[in-house]
KETI-191655 format. One record per residue (C-alpha): x, y, z negated; residue in one letter. Coordinates in Angstrom, 2 decimals, decimal comma. Last residue first. Layout:
// residues N
x:X	y:Y	z:Z	aa:a
...
//
This chain:
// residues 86
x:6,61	y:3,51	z:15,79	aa:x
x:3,05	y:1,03	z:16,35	aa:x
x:0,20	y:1,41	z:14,02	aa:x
x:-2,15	y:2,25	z:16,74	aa:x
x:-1,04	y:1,27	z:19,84	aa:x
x:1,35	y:2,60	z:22,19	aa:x
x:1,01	y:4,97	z:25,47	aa:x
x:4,57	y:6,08	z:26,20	aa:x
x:5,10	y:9,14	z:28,45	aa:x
x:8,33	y:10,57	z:29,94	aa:x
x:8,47	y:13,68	z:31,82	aa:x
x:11,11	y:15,21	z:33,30	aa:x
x:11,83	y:19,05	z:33,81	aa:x
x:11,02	y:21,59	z:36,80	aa:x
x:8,28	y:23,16	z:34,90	aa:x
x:8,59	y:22,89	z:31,00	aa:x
x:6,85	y:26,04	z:29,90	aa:x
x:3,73	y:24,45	z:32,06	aa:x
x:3,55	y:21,56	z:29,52	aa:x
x:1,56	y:23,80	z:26,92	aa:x
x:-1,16	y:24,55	z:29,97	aa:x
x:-1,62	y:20,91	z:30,78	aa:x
x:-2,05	y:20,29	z:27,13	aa:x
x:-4,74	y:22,37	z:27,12	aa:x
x:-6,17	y:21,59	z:30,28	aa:x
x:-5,82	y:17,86	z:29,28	aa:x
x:-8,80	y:19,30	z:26,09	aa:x
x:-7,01	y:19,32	z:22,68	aa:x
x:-8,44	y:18,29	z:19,65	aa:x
x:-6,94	y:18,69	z:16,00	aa:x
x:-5,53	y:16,99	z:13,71	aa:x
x:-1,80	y:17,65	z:14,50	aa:x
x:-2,37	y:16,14	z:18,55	aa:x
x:-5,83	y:14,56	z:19,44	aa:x
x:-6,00	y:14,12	z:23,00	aa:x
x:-9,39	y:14,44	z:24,92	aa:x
x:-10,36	y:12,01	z:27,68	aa:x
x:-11,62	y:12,79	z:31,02	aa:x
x:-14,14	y:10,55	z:32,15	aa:x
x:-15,22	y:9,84	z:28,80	aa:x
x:-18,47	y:11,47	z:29,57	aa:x
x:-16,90	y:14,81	z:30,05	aa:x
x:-17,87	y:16,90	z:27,81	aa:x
x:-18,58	y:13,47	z:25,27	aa:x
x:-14,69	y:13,19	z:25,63	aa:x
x:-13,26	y:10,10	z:24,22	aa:x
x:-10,23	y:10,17	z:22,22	aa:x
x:-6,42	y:9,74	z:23,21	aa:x
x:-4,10	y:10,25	z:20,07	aa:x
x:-0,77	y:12,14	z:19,06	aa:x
x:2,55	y:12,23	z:19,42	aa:x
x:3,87	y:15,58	z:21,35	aa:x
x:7,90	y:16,34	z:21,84	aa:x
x:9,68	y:19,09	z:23,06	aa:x
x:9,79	y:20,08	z:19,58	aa:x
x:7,61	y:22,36	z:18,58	aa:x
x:5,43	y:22,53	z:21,76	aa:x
x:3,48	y:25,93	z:22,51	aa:x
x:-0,16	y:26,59	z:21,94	aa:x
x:-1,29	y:30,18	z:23,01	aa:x
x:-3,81	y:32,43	z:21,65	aa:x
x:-4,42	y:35,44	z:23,87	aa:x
x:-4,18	y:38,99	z:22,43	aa:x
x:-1,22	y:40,06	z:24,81	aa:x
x:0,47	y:36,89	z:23,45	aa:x
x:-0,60	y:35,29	z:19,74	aa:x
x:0,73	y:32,06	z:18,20	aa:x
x:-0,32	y:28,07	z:17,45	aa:x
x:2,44	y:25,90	z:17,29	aa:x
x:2,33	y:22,19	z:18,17	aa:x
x:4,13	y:19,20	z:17,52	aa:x
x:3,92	y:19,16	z:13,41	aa:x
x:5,58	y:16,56	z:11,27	aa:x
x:4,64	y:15,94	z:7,82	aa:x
x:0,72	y:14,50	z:8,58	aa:x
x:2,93	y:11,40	z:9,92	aa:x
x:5,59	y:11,02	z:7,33	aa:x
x:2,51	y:11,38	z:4,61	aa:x
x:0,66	y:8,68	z:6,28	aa:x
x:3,77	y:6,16	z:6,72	aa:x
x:4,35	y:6,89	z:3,20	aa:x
x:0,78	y:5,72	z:2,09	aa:x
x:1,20	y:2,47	z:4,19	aa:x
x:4,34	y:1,77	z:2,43	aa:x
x:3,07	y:2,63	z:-0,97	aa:x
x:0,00	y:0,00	z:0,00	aa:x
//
């Protein structure tokens, strides 16, 4: 259980996305070029499109889309893992 409970902590610890103000606009930018979080279904769009849950809180792929576009020109690497899984 104390394992478990540490895992938890570790995991509501670490942050991957700041929230700040530009020309009166919010904007979400990544911490550390890094985002872990979880896919969600989307009753807006009938789980067509799903919604990623990043810090706790949702994120439509237009948001996300939007934090990636500081890193145009780079690579991209994505892992899709299951629950429980480091």
């Amino acid at each position: 259980m104390q394992r478990l409970l540490n895992k938890i902590n570790k995991g509501l610890s670490v942050k991957y996305i700041k929230q700040k103000r530009f020309d009166g606009q919010v904007m979400y930018t990544l911490l550390h070029d890094k985002l872990v979080g979880r896919i969600e279904w989307d009753d807006d769009f009938n789980g067509q499109i799903p919604k990623v849950i990043i810090d706790g809180k949702a994120y439509t792929w237009n948001q996300v889309g939007k934090m990636l576009m500081s890193y145009e020109g780079w690579n991209l690497k994505l892992e899709i893992t299951e629950e429980g899984e480091d």
